[in-house]
N, C-alpha and C positions, 0 to 999 in steps of 0.2 A: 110704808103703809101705816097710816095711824089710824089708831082704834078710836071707836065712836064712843061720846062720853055716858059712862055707864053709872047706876046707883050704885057705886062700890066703897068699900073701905080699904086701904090698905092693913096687909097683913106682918107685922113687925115683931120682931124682938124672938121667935120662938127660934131654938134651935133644935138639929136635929143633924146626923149621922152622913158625910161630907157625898155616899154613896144615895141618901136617900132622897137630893135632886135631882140625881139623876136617871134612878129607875121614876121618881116622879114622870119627869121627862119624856121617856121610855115608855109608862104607861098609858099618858095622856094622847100620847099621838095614835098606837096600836087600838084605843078606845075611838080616835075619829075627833079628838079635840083636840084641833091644830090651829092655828093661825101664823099666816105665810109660812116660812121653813120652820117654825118651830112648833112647840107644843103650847098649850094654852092651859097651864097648870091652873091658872085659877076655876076658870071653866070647870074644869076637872073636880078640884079640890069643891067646887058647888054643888057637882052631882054625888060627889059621895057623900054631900051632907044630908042630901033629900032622902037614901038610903032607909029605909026601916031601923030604927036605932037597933032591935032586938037584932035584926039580922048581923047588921055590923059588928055587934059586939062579941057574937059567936064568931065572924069572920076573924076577928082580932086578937080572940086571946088566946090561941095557938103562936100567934108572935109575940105576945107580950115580954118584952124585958125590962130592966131597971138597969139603969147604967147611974153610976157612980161618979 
């Protein structure tokens, strides 16, 4: 199944915690953002950008770490 060509950028170079594609993953599908068997992280990663920033950031900084 190929995806319809959309206004997007690709998203590069960040890293991040080898568990934290996979609750990605995990979340994206249980939220309703699928495409065919899998999850549609970007999708995903769109709507938590629309977010209220002020909400988000309360949401966030009960997790907040620094990794070294």
């Amino acid at each position: 199944m190929s995806r319809p060509a959309l206004n997007k950028i690709g998203l590069g170079g960040y890293r991040v915690k080898p568990e934290t594609l996979e609750k990605l993953k995990s979340i994206s599908i249980e939220a309703g953002y699928i495409h065919g068997n899998g999850a549609a992280i970007g999708q995903f990663l769109d709507a938590i950008a629309q977010i209220n920033p002020i909400v988000l950031i309360e949401l966030t900084k009960s997790s907040q770490t620094i990794d070294e």
